[in-house]
C-alpha positions in Angstrom: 9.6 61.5 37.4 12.5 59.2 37.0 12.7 55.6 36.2 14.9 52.7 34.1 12.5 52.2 31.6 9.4 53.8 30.4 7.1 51.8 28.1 4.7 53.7 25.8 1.3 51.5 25.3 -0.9 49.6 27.2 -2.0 47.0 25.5 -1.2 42.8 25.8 2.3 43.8 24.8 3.0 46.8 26.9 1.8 45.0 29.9 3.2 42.0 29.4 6.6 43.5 29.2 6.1 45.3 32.7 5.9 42.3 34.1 8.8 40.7 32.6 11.0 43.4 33.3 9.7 43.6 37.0 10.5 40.1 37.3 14.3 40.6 36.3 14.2 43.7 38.4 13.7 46.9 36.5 12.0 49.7 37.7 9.3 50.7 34.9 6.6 53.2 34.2 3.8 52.3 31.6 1.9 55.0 29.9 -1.6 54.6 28.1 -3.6 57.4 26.4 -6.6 56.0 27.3 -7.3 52.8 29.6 -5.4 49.5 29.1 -6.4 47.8 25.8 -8.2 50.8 23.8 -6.5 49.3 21.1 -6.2 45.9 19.2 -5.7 44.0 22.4 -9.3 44.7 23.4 -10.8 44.6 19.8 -9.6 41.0 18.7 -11.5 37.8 18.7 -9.9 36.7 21.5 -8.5 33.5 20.0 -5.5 31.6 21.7 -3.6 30.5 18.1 -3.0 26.7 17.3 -0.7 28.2 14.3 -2.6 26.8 11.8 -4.5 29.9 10.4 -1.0 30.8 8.9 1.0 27.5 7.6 0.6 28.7 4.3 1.0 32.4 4.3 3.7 32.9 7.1 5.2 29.4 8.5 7.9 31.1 11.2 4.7 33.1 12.4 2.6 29.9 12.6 5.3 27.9 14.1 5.8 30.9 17.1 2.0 30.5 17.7 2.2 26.9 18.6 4.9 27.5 20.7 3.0 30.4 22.6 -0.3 28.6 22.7 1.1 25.8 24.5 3.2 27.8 27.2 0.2 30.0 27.5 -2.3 26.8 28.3 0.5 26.1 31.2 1.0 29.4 32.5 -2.2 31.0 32.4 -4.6 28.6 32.5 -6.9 31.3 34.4 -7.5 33.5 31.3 -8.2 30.6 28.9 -11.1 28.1 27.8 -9.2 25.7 26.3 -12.1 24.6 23.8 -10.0 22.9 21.1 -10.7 24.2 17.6 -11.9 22.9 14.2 -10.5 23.8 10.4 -13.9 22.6 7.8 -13.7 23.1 4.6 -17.0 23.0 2.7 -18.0 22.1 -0.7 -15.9 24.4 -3.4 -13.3 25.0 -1.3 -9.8 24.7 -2.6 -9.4 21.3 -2.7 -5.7 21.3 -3.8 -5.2 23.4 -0.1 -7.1 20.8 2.1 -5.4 18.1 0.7 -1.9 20.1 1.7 -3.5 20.9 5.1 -1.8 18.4 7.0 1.5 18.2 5.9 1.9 21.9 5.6 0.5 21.9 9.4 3.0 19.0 10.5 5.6 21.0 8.8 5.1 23.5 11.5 4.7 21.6 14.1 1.2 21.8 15.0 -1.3 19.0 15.3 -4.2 18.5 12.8 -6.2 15.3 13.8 -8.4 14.4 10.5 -12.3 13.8 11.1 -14.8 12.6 8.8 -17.8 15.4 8.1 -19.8 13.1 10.2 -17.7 13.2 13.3 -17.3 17.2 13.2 -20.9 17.6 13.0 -21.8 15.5 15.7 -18.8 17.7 17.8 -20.5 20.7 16.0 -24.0 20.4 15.6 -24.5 24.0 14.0 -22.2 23.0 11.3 -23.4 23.0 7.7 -24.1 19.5 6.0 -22.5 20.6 3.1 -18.8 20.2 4.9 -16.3 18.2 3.4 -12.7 17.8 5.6 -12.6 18.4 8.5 -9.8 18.5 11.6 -9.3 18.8 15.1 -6.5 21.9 16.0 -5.2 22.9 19.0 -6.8 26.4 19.4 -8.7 28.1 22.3 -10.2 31.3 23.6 -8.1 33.7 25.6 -9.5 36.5 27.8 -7.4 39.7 26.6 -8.9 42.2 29.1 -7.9 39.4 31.9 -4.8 38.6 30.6 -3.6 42.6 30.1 -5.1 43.5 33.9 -2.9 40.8 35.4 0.0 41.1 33.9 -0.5 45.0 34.7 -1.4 43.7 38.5 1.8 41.4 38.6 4.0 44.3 37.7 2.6 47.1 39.8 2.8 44.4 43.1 6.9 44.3 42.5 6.9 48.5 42.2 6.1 49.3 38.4 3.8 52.2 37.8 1.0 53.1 35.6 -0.3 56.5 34.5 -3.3 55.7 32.7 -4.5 58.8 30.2 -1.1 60.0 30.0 -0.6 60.8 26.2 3.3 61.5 24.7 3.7 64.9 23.4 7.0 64.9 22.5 10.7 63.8 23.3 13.7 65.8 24.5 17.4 64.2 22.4 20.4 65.0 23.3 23.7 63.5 21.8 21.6 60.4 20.3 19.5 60.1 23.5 16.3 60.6 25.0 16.7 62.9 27.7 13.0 63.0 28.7 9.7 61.9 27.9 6.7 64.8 27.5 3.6 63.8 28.8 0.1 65.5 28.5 -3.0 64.0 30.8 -5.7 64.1 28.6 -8.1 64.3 31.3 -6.8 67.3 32.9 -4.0 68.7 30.4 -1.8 68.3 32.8 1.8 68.2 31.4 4.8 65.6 33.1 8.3 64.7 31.9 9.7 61.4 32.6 13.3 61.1 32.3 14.3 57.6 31.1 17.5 55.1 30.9 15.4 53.1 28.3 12.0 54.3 26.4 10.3 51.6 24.4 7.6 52.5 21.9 4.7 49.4 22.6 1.7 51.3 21.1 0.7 48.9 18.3 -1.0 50.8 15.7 0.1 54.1 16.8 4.0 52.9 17.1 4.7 55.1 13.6 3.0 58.0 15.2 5.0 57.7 18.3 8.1 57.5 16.7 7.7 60.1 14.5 7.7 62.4 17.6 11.4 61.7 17.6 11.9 62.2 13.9 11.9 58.3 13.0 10.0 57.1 10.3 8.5 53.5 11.0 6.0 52.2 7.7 2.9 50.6 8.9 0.2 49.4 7.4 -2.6 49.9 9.2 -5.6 46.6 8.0 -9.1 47.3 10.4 -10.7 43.9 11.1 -14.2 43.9 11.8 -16.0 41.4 14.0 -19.7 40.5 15.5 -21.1 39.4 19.7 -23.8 36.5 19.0 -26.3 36.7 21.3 -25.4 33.4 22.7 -23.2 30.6 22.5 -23.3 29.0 19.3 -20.8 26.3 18.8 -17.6 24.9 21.9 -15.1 25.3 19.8 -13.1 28.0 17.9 -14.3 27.1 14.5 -11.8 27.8 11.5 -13.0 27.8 7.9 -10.7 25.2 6.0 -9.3 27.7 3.4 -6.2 30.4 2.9 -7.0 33.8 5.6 -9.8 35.8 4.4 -13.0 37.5 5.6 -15.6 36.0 7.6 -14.1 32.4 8.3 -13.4 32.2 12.2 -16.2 31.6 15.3 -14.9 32.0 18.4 -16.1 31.0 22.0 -16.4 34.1 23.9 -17.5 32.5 27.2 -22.0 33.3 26.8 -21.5 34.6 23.0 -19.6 33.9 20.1 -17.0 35.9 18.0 -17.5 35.8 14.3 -15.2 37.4 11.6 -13.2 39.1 10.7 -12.4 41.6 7.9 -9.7 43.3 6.8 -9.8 46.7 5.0 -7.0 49.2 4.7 -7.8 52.3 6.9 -5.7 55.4 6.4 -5.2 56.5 10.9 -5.9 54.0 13.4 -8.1 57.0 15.4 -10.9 57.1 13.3 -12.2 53.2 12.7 -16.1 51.6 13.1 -17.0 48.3 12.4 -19.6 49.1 8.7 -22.8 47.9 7.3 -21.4 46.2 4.3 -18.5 44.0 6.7 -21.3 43.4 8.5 -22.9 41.9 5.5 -20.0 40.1 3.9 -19.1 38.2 8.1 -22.5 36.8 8.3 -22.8 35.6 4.4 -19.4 34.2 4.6 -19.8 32.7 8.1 -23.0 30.9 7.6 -21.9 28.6 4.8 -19.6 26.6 7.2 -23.0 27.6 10.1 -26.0 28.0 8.3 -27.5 29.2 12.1 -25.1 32.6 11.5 -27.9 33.7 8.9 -31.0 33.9 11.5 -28.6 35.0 14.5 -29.0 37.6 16.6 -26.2 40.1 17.0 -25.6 42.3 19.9 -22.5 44.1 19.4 -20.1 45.0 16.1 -16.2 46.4 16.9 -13.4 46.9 15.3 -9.4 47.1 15.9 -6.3 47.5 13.9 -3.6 45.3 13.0 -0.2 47.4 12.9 1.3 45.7 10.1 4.9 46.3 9.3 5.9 46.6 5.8 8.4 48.1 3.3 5.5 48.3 1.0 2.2 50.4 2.3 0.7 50.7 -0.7 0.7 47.8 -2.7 -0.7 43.6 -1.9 -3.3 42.3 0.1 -3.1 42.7 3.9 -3.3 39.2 5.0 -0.5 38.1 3.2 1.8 40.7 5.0 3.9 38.6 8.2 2.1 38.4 11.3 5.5 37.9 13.1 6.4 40.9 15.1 9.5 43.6 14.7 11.8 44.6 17.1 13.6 47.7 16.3 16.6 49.3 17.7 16.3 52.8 16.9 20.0 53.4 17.8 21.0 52.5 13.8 18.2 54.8 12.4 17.8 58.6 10.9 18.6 59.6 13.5 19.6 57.2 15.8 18.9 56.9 19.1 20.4 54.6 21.3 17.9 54.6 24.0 14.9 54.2 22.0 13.2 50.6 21.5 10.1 49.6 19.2 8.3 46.5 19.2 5.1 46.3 16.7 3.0 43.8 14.8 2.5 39.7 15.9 -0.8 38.3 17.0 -2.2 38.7 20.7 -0.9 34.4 21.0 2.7 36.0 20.9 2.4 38.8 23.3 4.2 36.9 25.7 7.5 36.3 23.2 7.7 39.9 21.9 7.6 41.1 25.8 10.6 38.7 26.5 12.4 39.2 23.0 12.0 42.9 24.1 13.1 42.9 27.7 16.3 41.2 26.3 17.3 44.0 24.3 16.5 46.3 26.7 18.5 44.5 29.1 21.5 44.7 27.2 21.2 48.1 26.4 21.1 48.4 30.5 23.9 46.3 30.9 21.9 43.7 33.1 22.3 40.1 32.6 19.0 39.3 33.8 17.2 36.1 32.1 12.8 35.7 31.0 11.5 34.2 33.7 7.8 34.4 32.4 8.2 31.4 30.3 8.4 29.7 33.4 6.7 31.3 36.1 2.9 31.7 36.1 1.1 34.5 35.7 -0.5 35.3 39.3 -4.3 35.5 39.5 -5.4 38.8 41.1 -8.9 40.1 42.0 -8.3 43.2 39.5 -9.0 41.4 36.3 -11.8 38.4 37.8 -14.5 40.4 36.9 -13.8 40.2 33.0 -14.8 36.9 32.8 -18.2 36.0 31.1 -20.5 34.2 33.6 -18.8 34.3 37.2 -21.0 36.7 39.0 -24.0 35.6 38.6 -22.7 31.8 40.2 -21.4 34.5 42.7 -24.7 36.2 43.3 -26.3 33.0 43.5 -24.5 31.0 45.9 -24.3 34.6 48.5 -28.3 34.9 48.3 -27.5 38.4 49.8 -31.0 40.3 49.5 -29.0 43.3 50.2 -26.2 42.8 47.3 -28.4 44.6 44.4 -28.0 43.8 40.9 -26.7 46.9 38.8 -26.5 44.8 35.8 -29.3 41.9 35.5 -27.8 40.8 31.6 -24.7 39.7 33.4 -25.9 39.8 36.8 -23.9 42.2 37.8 -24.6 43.2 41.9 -23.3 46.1 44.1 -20.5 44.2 45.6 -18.5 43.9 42.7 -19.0 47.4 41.6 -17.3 48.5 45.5 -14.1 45.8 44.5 -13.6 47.4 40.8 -13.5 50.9 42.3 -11.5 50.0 45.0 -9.0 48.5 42.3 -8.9 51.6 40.1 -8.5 53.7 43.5 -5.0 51.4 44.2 -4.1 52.2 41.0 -4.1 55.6 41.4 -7.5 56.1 38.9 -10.8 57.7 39.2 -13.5 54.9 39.0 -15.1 56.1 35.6 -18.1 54.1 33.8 -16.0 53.0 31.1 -13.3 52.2 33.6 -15.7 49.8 35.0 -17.0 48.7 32.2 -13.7 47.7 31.0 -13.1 45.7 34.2 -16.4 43.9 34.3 -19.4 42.5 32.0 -21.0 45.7 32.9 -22.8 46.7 29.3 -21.6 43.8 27.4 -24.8 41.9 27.6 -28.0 41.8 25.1 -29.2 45.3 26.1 -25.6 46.7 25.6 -25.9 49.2 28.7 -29.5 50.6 28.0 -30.7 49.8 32.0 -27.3 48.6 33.8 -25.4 52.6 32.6 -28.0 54.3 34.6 -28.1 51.8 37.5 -24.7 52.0 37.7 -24.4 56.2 37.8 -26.6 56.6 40.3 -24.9 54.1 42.8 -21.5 56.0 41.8 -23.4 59.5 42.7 -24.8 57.5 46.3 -21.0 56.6 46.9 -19.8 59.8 46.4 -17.9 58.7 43.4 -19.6 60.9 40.8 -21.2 64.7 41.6 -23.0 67.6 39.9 -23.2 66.9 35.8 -20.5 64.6 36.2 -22.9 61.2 35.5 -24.6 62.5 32.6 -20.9 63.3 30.6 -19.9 59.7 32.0 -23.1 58.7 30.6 -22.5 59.9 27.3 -19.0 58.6 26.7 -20.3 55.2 28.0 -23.3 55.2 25.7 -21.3 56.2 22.6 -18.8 53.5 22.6 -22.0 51.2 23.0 -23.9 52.7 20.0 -20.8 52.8 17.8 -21.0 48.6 17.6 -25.1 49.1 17.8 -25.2 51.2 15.1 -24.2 48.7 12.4 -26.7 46.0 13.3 -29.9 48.0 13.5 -32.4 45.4 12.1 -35.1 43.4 13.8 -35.0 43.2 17.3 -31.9 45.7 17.5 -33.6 48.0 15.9 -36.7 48.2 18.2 -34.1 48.1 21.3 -32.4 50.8 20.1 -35.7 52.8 20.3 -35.9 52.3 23.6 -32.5 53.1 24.2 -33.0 56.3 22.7 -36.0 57.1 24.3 -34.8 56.3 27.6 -31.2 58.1 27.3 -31.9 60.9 24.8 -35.9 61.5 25.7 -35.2 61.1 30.0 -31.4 62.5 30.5 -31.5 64.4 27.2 -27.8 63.1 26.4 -28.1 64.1 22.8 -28.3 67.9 23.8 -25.4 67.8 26.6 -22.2 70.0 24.7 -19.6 67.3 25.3 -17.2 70.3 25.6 -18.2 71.1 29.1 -16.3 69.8 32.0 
């Protein structure tokens, strides 16, 4: 295979930077290891930056946020709930930093409108009693699945391509190039070289891996953050605690649920992470003194993803006060260089949109195209492949169709058949095999209260009565999907989760026996 520019990743960045280069037409290729956004980009909170998280600790990076936020509320109004958000301080918080508040906010740019304690609780009724300042930000909530699908869709329309599972094995250099590009299917162990003009390294947490495959050493610090599904909706607005970064201080509107966390705890490979009993813990404590409610909550889901953080330093200092800005390397002044070679890491899910463009610049140049970003101006299209990410649309759907015939595969999210046949017809375009956790990435499919216990099932056996899944083929599908369920289960096993998780068991392990199937077959 042959192209101008391969891009190694699949997350918000990766994708985003297909479509900016298939705007200023360049041919590109996008390569993922697993599915789009296995990696921070579909374990975040899913908050849309006002900037004002980070006046204190990294101004430029706050700054860039507004910017973004603001752009992004124009040009993808399809992937976000603008809700507005709240900073609150509550009693013995620093009081010398919410008196600075404002003016280190105006400093950046960003709007903080002061409320009394009285107003933000009547905004807020879940907040505690005990709060003290309070004041209005410009946040919001931000689908990331949505946003990474389209921008994926909008470059594939204009001739891009995408080889989902395709893991880089290794490069071929010659005289300070890369000649070629090794690629291993981890599904089938099928091997492919791509041959490349450009090759940019977009794999977020896995960047320093990546380039060290072509003898480049790139320090990253790599800082898990840990975060909790409500079962419901508790507040409207992205709710901030008014205090430096730390754990447990942000509540985010995930359209039916809530977001609460997050942690962040050094990890030593970005392949081995879980969300653990004792972040677990320290979220809720900490979150319930600004919302007393997040004591008595119920939880339905824990995950994790990891910041890439770039630093000189990987040993030494706290995580959060390391930039969240992003870096944009040039490999063609490093040991060794390479001229073709192109890394962008780090920056916040907000900025995705800025790193892509910052990116496709330098890549330009290094093609010799005089090109200009058009996607600060042009919208991102809304396509049919990324709809069904968005909390609350199909069941409006199966309502207003009343089709007795249109069966529901998923009743927590109301999930029917119909949406099901227009995900797999999706994948099929692009060239994938309609797996459960394919679908499951595309769609609400196991992301509601019973976390896939009933839907899993309902939805392997109308793959086998398509013809989409044969012989064993469900039951390994089965067991992949039910693992990444348990692993954000497993953590929350109390009360009512606990006794759901018995019947889970009972029903998966006791029925299909999924416990005993050798995952090494097939």
């Amino acid at each position: 295979m042959e192209t101008q520019v391969l891009i190694i990743g699949g997350g918000v960045t990766g994708t985003g930077l297909v479509r900016d280069l298939a705007l200023r037409g360049v041919d590109c290729i996008l390569v993922e290891k697993q599915d789009l956004n296995a990696g921070a980009s579909g374990g975040n909170h899913g908050l849309l930056h006002s900037g004002a998280r980070y006046i204190a600790s990294d101004p430029a990076a706050a700054a860039e946020c507004h910017r973004e936020n603001l752009l992004l509320k124009k040009l993808a109004p399809h992937c976000i709930e603008d809700t507005g958000g709240l900073f609150v301080a509550v009693a013995g918080d620093d009081e010398a930093y919410i008196a600075d508040f404002p003016q280190m906010c105006s400093a950046c740019g960003i709007p903080a409108r002061p409320l009394t304690p009285t107003e933000a609780r009547e905004r807020e009724p879940a907040l505690s009693d005990r709060i003290i300042a309070a004041y209005a930000v410009d946040d919001a909530a931000i689908d990331p699945f949505k946003l990474s699908l389209d921008n994926m869709a909008a470059g594939l329309q204009r001739g891009s391509q995408l080889l989902r599972f395709s893991q880089v094995t290794g490069f071929e250099t010659h005289a300070g190039r890369i000649r070629s590009v090794q690629l291993r299917n981890t599904l089938t162990g099928r091997e492919t070289h791509v041959r490349a003009d450009v090759v940019v390294n977009a794999s977020g947490a896995w960047a320093g891996q990546v380039a060290a495959l072509a003898g480049i050493d790139i320090r990253i610090r790599y800082s898990k953050g840990s975060l909790l599904v409500t079962h419901h909706r508790i507040g409207q607005r992205v709710i901030n605690r008014l205090r430096k970064a730390t754990d447990g201080d942000i509540l985010v509107p995930g359209g039916t649920v809530s977001i609460l966390g997050t942690t962040s705890e050094r990890c030593v490979s970005p392949d081995v992470i879980y969300p653990e009993i004792h972040e677990v813990d320290h979220i809720i404590d900490e979150g319930s003194a600004m919302l007393p409610v997040l004591a008595n909550t119920r939880y339905i889901r824990a995950y994790c993803g990891v910041r890439p953080l770039i630093s000189s330093d990987d040993e030494e200092g706290d995580d959060r006060s390391v930039s969240r800005g992003f870096a944009l390397i040039d490999h063609a002044e490093s040991t060794p260089g390479l001229d073709n070679f192109i890394t962008i890491s780090g920056g916040k899910l907000t900025t995705f949109r800025l790193m892509a463009e910052k990116t496709a610049d330098q890549v330009c140049r290094r093609l010799g195209l005089c090109q200009p970003c058009r996607t600060h101006m042009d919208p991102l299209p809304q396509t049919g492949d990324a709809r069904w990410t968005e909390p609350g649309l199909t069941p409006s759907l199966w309502i207003r169709q009343n089709d007795p015939r249109d069966m529901l595969l998923c009743e927590c999210e109301m999930v029917p058949q119909s949406v099901v046949d227009q995900l797999v017809a999706s994948i099929r375009k692009q060239g994938g095999d309609p797996s459960l956790n394919a679908i499951g990435l595309r769609s609400r499919i196991g992301k509601g209260p019973c976390q896939g216990t009933f839907c899993s099932q309902r939805l392997a056996a109308y793959l086998y009565d398509r013809g989409e899944l044969e012989q064993d083929q469900g039951l390994r599908e089965l067991r992949s999907f039910m693992e990444k369920r348990w692993r954000g289960q497993q953590p929350l096993l109390w009360d009512i989760s606990l006794a759901q998780a018995e019947l889970l068991e009972a029903m998966h392990s006791g029925v299909f026996g999924l416990e005993q199937l050798d995952k090494t077959q097939g």
